[in-house]
Structure formats: C-alpha cells, structure tokens
C-alpha positions as CSV (number, residue, x, y, z in Angstrom):
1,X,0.0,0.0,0.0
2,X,2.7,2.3,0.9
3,X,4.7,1.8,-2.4
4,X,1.4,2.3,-4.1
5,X,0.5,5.4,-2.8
6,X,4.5,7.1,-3.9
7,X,4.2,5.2,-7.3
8,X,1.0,7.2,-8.2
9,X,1.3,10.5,-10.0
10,X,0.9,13.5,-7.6
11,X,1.7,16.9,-7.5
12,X,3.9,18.8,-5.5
13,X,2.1,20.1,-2.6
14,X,0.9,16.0,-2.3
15,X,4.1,15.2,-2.5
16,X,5.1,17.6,0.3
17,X,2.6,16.3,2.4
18,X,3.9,12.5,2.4
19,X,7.7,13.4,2.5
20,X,6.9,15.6,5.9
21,X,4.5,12.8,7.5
22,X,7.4,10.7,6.6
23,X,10.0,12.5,8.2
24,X,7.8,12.7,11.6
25,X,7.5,9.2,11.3
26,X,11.1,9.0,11.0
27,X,12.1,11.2,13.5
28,X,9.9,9.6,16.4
29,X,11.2,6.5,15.2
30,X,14.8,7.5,15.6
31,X,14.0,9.6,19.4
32,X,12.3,5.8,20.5
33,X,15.7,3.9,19.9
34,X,17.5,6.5,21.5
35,X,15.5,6.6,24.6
36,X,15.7,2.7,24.4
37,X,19.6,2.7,23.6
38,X,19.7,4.4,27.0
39,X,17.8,1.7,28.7
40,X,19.7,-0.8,26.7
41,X,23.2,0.5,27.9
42,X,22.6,0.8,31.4
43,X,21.6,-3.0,31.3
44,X,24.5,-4.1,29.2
45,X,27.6,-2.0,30.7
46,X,27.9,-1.4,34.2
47,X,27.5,-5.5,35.1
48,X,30.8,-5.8,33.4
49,X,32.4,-3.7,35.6
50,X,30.6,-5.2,38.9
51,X,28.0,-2.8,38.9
52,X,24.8,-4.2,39.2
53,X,21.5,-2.5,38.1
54,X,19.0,-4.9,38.8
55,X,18.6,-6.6,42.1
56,X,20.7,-9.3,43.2
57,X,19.6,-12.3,45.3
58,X,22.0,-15.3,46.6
59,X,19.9,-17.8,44.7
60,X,20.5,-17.5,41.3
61,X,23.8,-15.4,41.5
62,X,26.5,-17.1,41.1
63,X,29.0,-14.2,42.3
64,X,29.8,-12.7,39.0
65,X,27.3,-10.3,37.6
66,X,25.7,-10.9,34.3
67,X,22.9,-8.4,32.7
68,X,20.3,-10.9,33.0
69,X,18.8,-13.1,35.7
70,X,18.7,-16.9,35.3
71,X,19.8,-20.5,36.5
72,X,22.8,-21.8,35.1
73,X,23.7,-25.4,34.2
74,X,27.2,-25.1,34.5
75,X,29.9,-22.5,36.1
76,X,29.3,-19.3,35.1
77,X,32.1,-17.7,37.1
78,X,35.0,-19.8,35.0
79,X,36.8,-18.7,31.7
80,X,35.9,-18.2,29.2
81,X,32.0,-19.4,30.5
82,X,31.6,-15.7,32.2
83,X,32.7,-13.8,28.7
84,X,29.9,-16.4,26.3
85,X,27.3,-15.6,28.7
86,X,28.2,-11.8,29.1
87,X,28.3,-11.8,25.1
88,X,25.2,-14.4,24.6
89,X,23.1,-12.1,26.9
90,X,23.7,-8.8,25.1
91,X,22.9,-10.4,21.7
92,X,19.7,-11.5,23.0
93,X,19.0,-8.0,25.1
94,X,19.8,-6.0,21.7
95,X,17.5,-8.6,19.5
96,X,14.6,-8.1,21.9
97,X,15.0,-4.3,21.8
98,X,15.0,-4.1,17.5
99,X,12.2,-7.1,17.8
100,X,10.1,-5.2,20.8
101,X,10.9,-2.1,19.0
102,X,10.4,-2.5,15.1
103,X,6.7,-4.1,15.5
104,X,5.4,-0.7,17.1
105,X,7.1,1.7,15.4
106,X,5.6,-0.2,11.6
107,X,2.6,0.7,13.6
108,X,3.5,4.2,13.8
109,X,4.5,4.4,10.5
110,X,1.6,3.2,9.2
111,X,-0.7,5.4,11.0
112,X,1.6,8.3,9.9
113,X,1.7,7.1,6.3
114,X,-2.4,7.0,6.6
115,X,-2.3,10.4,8.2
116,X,-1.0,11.8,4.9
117,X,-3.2,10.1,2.8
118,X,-6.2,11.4,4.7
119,X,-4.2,14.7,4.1
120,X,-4.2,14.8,0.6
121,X,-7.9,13.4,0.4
122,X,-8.6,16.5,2.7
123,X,-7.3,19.1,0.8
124,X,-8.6,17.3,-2.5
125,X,-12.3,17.8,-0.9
126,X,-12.1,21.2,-0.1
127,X,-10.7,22.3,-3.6
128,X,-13.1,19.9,-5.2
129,X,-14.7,23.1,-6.7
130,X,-11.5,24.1,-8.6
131,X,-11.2,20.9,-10.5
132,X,-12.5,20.7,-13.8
133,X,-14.6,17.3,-14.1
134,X,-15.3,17.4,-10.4
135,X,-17.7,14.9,-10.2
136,X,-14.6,12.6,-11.4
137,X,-12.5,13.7,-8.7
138,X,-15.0,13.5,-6.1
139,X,-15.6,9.6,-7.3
140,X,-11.5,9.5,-6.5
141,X,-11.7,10.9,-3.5
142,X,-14.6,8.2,-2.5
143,X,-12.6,5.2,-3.7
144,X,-9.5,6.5,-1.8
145,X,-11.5,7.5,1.2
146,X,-12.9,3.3,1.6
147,X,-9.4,2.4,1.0
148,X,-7.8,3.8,3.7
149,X,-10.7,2.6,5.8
150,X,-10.0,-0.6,5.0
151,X,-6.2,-0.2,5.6
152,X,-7.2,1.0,9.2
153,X,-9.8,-1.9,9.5
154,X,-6.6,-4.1,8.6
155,X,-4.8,-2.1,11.0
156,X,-7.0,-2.7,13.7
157,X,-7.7,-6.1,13.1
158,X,-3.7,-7.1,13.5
159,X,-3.0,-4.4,16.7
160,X,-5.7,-4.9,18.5
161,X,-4.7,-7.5,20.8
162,X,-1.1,-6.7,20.8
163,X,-2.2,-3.1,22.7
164,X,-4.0,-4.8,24.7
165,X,-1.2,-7.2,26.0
166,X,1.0,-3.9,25.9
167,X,-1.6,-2.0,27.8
168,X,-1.7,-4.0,30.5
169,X,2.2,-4.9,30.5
170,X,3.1,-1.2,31.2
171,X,0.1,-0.5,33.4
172,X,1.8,-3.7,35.6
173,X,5.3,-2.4,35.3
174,X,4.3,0.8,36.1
175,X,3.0,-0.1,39.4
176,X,6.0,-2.1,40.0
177,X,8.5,0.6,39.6
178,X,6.8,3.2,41.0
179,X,6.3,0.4,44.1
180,X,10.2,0.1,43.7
181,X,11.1,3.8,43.6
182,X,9.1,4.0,47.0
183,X,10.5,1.4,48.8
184,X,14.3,2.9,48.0
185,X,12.9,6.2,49.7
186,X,10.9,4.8,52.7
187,X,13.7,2.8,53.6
188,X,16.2,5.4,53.6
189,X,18.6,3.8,50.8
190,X,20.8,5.5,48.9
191,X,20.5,5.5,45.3
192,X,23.0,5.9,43.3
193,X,23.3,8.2,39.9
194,X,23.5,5.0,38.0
195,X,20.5,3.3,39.2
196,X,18.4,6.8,38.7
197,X,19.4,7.3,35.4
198,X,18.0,3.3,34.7
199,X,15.2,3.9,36.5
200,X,14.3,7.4,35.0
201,X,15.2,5.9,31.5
202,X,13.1,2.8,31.7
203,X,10.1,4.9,33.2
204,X,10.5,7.6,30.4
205,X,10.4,4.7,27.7
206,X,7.5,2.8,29.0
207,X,5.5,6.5,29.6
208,X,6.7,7.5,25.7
209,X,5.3,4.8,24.2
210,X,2.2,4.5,25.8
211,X,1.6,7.9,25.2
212,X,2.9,7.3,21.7
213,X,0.0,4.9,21.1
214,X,-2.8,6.3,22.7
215,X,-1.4,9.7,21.0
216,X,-1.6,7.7,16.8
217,X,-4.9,6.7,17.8
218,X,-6.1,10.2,18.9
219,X,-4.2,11.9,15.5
220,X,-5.9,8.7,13.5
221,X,-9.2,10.1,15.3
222,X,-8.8,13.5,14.5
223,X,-7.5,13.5,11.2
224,X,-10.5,11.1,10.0
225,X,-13.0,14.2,11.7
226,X,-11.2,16.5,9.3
227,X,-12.1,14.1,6.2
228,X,-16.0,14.9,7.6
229,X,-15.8,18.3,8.1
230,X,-13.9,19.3,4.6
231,X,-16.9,17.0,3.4
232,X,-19.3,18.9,5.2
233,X,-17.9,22.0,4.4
234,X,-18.1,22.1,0.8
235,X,-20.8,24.1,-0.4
236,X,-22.7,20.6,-1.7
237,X,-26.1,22.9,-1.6
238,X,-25.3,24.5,-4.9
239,X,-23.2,22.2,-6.9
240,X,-24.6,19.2,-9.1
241,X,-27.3,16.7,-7.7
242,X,-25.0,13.7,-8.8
243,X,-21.9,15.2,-7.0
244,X,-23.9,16.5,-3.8
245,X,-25.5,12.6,-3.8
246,X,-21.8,10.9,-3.5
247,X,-21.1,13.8,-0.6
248,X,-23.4,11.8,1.0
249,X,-21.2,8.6,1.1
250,X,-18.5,10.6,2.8
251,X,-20.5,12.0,5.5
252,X,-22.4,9.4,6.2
253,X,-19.0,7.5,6.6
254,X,-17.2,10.1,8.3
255,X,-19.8,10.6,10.9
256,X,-18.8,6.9,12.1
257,X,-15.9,6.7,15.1
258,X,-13.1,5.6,13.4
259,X,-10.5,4.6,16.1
260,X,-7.5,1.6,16.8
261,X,-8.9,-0.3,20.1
262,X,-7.2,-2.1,22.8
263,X,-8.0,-5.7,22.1
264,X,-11.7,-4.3,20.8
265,X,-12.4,-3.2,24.6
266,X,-11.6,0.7,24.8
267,X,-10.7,3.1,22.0
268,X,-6.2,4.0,22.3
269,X,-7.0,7.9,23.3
270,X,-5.3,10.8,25.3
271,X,-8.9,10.3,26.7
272,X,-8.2,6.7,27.8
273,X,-4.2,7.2,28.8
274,X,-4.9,9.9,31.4
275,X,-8.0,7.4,32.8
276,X,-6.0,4.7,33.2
277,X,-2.6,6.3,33.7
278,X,-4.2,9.2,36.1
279,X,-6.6,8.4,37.7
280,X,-6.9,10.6,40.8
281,X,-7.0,13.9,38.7
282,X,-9.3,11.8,36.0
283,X,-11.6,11.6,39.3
284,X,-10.9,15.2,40.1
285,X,-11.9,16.5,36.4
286,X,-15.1,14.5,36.8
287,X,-16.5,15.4,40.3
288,X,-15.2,18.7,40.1
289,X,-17.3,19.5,36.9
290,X,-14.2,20.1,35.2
291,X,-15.0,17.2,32.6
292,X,-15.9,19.0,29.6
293,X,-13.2,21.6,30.0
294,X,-10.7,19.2,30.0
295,X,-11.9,17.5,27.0
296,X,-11.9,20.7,25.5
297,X,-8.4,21.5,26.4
298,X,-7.4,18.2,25.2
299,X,-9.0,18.4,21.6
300,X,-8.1,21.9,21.6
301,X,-4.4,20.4,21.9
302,X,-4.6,18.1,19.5
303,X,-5.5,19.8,16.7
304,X,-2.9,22.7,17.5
305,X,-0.6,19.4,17.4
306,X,-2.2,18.5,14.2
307,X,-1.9,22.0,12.5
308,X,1.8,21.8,13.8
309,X,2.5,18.5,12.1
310,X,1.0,19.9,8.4
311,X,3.2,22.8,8.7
C-alpha cells in the first residue's frame, strides 16, 4: 500500500505532504531507539564492571554479575564461561529491543503514512470546486477514502490484541517501579546516579510509548473528523445533484468513530491514557465539573498538534 501510494502521480504540494509525514515518522522513530539505547546500555555495561542495576539475590547469583537473571547449568564464574554468557546475553537483550521495538514503530508508521493520505484526500475535498470534471475527482476521492478505511480496518484487526497485552504490561510495570522507587525512599537507601538514570530511562520509555499509542490513535481520530468536516464544508447545496449525492457517502462514513482499540475493549485515546494512567486527577476532572473543560483543552491540543505536524 505504501509503495502504491508514492508510485502514483501527484503533485507537489501531495508530494510535500507524504515526504513531511514521513520525516515525523522518521524522527519519532529514531527519538524511541534512542530513549531505548539508553535503557539498553545501562543493562549491558555497568555488570561488566561489577556494577549491578537490577537486584541481586543469593539464589540464582553465582558471584559474577551478568545483565540478566537466570539458573545456570554449569559455572558461570570460569573462563571463558563468564565472557559467552556476558556476550550471549547482550545479543539476546539488543535482539529483543530491534524485535520489541520495530513491531510498534511499523505501527506508527503506518498510521503516519495514513495520516498523509487522509491529508491529501482533505485538501482534494475542499478544492473539489476548482477541479475541472469534479464529479470525477469526487468519485477518487470516494474510492481512496474506503481504501484507507480498509487499511485502518486491517490495522486494527492485526493491533488490536497486541495493545491490549502492551496496555496491561506497562500498566503492571508501572506499578511495579513506582512500588520500587518508593521502597528505595521509605527505607532510607541510597541511590546511586547509576540506578536513577536506569530507572528514569526505563520509566521515560514505558510513559513515551504508551503515550505514543494512545497519542496515533487520537491523530488517527482527528484526522479522519477532518475528512468529515472538509466533506461537510463544501458548499454541496449549490453544486450538481450527482456530486452533492456521492457527498453523501462521505458524510455518512465520516460521521462513524473511526478509532485503533485495545483488544476491541476501549478506543487508544489521550482520553483513555490519562483514565487509566491518572486516575486521581481523572476523578478530580469528573467530580469537580471540570470534565468537559478538560476534553476541551485536550481536543483543543490536538489539533494545534495536528496543524503543527502539516506545517
């Protein structure tokens, strides 16, 4: 789909549009491995200099420290035992961070690479007048427009229980580090610079990619509303009966929620990350009456961060 969509003759603005969504893509893609190159590190390094970063027990620590935590079959403190294992772990940490990685940012560039489209079919619906055989265009616009809601149907479809699984993995982690990070205050240890900067790392890159998902599926949201309102806004009262009928196909469409779902249970949303991620000031919002502000705020933020991205 994506080497369809640059095959096909476009003009420059179009052409504008995709090569910017792609570079956003890009760039968020690039910012995640860095923020998980950090996390990576700090597990990799400081055990080979006896540092350790994760907790150490007596049970399954043999007296050598190794970046991961697991029994051993055979004498892990001898060489050249110690150096495999240091080198067999880091291979497998690195593969699980390109694997763990490389399946949600595709999703993000997808939803990017959607973004654009919906773009492009946006500005082709509110020009619609300037085109010469509009009523051809508008057909266009109407094949392209079930397309792409078929590719987020697809979307959907495959992601749907991996966010799920996801959701509930960070929502479990985060309770586990922030039950962590209070136990090393209460109890009056010391931490040292190298254990905050792992622990503020791994926090940061489980809070950036939640909030990258529930963040695609709230641009995904917001840039299908724009499809119905460019729809809507055309002035379909005073232009041909055929071409005002086939309007109706879009808004009729477009007035549908169009939105990626946690394993088909609750829509990915700024809405539904501060629920589940803040809930004490969710509860605030709602029994102080400050609700609909909020949501006002919030949509009011995303489409400044919408208008910022088609700059």
């Amino acid at each position: 789909m994506i080497a369809e969509d640059w095959i096909k003759s476009k003009n420059e603005q179009e052409r504008n549009i995709m090569i910017r969504k792609a570079y956003i893509a890009r760039m968020i893609v690039a910012c995640a491995y860095c923020i998980m190159a950090v996390g990576c590190l700090f597990v990799i390094i400081p055990p080979g200099f006896g540092i350790p970063i994760r907790l150490t027990t007596n049970i399954t620590d043999p007296g050598r420290i190794v970046p991961l935590q697991t029994h051993y079959i055979y004498d892990v403190t001898k060489q050249p035992q110690y150096e495999l294992t240091y080198i067999s772990q880091t291979i497998y940490i690195v593969l699980a961070v390109l694997s763990y990685t490389g399946i949600d940012h595709f999703l993000g560039l997808l939803v990017f690479h959607i973004s654009g489209q919906l773009n492009i079919l946006k500005n082709r619906l509110i020009n619609l007048n300037k085109y010469i055989n509009s009523h051809d265009m508008l057909k266009t616009c109407v094949a392209r427009h079930i397309r792409l809601l078929r590719a987020i149907a697809i979307i959907e479809d495959t992601y749907n229980v991996t966010l799920l699984s996801l959701f509930l993995y960070f929502a479990i982690l985060f309770a586990f580090y922030g039950f962590r990070i209070i136990n090393l205050f209460d109890e009056g240890n010391d931490l040292s610079f190298t254990h905050l900067i792992f622990f503020m790392s791994t926090f940061l890159n489980l809070f950036v990619h939640m909030c990258l998902y529930c963040a695609l599926g709230e641009f995904l949201v917001a840039q299908c509303n724009e499809i119905y309102y460019a729809a809507y806004s055309n002035e379909w009262y005073s232009v041909n009966p055929k071409i005002a009928q086939d309007l109706l196909f879009l808004l009729i469409r477009g007035a549908k929620p169009i939105h990626l779902t946690a394993g088909k249970i609750f829509p990915m949303t700024m809405m539904t990350f501060c629920k589940f991620y803040f809930p004490d000031a969710w509860e605030y919002t709602i029994r102080t009456g400050a609700f609909s502000n909020s949501m006002i705020n919030l949509q009011l933020f995303i489409r400044k961060c919408l208008k910022f991205l088609e700059i």
